[in-house]
Backbone bond lengths (Angstrom), bond angles and torsions (degrees), N, CA, C in turn:
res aa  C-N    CA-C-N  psi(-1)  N-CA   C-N-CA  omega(-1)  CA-C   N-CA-C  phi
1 X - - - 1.457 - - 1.519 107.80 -
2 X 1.363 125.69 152.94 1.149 114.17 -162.53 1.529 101.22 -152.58
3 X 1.339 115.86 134.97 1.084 122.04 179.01 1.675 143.38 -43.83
4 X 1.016 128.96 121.53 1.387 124.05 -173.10 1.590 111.18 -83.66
5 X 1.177 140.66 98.19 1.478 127.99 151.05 1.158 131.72 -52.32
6 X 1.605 116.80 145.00 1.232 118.53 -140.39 1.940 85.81 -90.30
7 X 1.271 109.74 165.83 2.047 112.11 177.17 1.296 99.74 -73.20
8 X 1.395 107.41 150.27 1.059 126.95 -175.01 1.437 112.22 -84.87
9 X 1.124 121.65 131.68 1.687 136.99 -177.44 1.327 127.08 -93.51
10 X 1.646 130.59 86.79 1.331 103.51 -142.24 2.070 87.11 -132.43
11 X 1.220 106.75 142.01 1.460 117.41 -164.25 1.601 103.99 -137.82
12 X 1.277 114.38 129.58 1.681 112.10 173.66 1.538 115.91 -122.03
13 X 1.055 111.58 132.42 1.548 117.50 -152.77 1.560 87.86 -133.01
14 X 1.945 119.00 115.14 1.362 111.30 173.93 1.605 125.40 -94.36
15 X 0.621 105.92 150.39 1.567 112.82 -172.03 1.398 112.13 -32.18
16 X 1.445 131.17 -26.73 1.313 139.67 -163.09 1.400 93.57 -89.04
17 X 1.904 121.23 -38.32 1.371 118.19 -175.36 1.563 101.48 -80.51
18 X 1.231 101.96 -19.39 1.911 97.94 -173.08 1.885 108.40 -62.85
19 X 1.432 101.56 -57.86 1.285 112.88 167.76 1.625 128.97 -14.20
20 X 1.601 107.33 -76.96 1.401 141.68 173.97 1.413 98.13 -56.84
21 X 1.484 126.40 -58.96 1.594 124.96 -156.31 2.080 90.56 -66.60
22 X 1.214 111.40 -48.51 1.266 103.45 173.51 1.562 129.12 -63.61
23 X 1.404 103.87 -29.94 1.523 118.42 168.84 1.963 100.40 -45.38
24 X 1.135 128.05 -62.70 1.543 158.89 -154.34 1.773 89.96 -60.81
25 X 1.360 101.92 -61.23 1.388 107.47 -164.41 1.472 117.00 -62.46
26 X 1.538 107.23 -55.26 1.785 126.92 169.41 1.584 93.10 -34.49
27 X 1.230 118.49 -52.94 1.930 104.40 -153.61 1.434 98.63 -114.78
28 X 1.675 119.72 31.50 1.782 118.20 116.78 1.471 109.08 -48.18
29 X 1.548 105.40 159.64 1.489 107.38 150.20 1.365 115.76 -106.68
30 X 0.785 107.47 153.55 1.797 119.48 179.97 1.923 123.77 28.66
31 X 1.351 83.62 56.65 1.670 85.33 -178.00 1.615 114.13 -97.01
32 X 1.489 92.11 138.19 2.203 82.59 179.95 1.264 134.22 -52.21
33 X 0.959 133.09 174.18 1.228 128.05 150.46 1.764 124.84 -42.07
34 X 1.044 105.64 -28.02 1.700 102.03 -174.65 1.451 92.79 -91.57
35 X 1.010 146.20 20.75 1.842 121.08 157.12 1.162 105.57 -84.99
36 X 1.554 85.84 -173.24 1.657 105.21 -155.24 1.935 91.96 176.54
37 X 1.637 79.87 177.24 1.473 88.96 175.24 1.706 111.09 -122.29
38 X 1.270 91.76 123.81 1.441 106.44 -173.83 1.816 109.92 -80.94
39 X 1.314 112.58 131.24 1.587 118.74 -162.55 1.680 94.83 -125.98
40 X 1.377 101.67 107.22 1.751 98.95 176.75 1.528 105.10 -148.50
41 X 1.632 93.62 163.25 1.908 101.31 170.85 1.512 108.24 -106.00
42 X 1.741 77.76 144.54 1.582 83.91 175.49 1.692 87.83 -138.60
43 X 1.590 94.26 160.39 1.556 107.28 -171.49 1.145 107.49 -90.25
44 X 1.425 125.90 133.19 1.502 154.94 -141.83 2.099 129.16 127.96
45 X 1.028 85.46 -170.12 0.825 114.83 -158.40 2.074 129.76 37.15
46 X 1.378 131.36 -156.13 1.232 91.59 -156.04 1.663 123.88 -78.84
47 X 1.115 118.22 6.95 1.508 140.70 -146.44 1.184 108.41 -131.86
48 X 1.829 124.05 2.93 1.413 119.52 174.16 1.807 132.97 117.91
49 X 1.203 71.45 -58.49 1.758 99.87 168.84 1.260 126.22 -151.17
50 X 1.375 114.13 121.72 1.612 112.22 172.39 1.866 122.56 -116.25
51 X 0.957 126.34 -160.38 1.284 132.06 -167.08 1.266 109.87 -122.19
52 X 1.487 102.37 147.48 1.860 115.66 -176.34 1.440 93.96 -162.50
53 X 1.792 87.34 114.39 1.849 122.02 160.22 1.205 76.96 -89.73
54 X 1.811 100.79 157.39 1.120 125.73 177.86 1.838 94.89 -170.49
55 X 0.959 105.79 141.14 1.788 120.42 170.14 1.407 107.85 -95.34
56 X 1.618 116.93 121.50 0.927 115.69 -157.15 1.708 113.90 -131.08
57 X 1.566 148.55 150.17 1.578 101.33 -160.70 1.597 90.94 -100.77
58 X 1.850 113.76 -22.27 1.772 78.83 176.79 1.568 84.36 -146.90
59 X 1.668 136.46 168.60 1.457 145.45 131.46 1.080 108.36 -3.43
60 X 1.361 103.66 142.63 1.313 123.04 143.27 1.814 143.99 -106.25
61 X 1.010 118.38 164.02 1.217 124.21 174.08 2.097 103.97 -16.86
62 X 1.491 129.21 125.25 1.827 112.45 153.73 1.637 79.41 72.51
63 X 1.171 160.61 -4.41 1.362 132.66 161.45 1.511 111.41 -59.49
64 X 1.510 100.90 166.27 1.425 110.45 173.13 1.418 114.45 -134.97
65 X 2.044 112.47 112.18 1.535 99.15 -141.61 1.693 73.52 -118.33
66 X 1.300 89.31 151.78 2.154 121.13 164.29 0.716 79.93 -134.75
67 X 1.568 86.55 154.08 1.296 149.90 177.85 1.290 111.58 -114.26
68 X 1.379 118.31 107.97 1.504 101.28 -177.13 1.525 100.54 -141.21
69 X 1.437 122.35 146.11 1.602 129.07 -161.08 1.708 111.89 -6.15
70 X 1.529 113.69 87.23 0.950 153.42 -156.52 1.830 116.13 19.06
71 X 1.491 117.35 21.50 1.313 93.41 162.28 2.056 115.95 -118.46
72 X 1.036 123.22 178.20 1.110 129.34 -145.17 1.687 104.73 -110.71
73 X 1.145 135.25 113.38 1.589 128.28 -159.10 1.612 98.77 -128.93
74 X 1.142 111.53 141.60 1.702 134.87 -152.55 1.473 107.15 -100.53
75 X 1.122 160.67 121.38 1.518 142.30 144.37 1.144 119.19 -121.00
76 X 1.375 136.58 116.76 1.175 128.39 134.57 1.340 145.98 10.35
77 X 1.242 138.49 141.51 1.598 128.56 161.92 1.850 111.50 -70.42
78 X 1.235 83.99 -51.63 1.510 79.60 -176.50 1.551 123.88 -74.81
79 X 1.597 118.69 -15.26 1.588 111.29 161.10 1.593 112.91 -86.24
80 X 1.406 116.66 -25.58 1.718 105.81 167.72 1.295 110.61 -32.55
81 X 1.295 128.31 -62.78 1.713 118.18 -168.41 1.364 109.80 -49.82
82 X 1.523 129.23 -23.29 0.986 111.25 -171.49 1.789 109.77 -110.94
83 X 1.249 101.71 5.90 2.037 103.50 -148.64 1.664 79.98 -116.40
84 X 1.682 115.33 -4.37 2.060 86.05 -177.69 1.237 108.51 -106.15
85 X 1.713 80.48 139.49 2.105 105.05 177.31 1.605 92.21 94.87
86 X 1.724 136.95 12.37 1.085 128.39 142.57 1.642 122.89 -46.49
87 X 1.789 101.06 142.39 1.696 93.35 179.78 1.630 74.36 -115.46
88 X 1.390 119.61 144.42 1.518 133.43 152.45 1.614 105.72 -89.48
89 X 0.955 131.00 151.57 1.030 131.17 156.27 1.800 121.21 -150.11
90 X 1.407 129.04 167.37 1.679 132.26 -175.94 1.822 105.81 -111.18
91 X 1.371 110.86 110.17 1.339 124.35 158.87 1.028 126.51 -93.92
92 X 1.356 128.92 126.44 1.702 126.42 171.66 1.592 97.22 -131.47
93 X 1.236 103.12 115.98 1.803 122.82 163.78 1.154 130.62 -126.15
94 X 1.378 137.04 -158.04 1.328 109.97 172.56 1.685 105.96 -101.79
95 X 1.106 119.57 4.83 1.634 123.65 150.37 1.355 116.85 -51.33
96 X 1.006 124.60 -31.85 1.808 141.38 169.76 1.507 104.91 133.11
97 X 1.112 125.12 -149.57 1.538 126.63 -172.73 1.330 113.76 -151.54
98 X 1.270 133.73 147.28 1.324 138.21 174.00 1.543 134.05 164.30
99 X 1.054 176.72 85.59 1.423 166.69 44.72 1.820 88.31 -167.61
100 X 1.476 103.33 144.51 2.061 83.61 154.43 1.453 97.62 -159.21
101 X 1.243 117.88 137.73 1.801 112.38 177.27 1.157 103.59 -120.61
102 X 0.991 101.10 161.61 2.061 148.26 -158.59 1.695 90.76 -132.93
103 X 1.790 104.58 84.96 1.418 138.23 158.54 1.277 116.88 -45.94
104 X 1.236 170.82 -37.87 1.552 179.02 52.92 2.209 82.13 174.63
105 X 0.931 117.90 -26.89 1.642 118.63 -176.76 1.282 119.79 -97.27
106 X 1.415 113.57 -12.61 1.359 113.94 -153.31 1.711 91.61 -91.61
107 X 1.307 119.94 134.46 1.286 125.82 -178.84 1.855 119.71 -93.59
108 X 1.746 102.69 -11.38 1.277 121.04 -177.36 1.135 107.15 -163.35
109 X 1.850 120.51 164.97 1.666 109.83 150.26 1.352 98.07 -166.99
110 X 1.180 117.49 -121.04 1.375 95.21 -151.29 1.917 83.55 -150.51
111 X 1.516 97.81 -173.93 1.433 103.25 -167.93 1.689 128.23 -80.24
112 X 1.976 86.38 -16.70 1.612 107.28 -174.88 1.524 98.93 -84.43
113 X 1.079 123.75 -17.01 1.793 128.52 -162.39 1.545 112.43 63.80
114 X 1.579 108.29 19.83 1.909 92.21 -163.27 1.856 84.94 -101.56
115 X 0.872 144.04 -14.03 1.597 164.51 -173.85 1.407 126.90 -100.35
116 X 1.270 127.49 131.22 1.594 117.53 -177.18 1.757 105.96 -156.10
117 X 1.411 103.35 155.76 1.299 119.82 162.26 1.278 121.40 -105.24
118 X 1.794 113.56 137.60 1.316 119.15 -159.73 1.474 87.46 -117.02
């Protein structure tokens, strides 16, 4: 009998989002060492499913945590199916500025990019 390895969980976080996601965390107050920012779907917006950062102080139970240039990122079981081989990344233009991901799952979305179909 032979062992099954578990799927691989794979998340890309660019330096511009690394920046900001750490920016977020510093100006908590007094959070432990075990936070992080938790990255999950929840169903809404116009396309099905959208996305929620959230600062979080530690994991939970079935999460799936990276580590990535020193801050700490959260997932779910049930947004993994949809969040692996995501790139997050930080835009500032004169459109305004804020988070934007590069879906590798997403089969559709919408015009704002904050929404997607899986």
């Amino acid at each position: 009998m032979s062992a099954v390895a578990a799927p691989v969980f794979e998340l890309e976080v660019t330096s511009a989002a690394t920046e900001e996601i750490k920016k977020f965390i510093s100006s908590e107050d007094d959070l432990p060492d075990t936070a992080g920012l938790r990255v999950r779907v929840v169903p809404g917006g116009c396309s099905g499913f959208q996305y929620s950062l959230n600062i979080e102080e530690e994991s939970r139970a079935g999460d799936n945590i990276i580590d990535k240039d020193g801050i700490r990122i959260f997932v779910d079981m049930f947004s993994t199916q949809y969040l692996n081989g995501i790139k997050i990344d930080y835009t500032s233009n004169m459109m305004g500025s804020g988070f934007t991901f590069e879906n590798p799952n997403a089969t559709g979305g919408c015009g704002c990019g904050t929404s997607f179909t899986a």
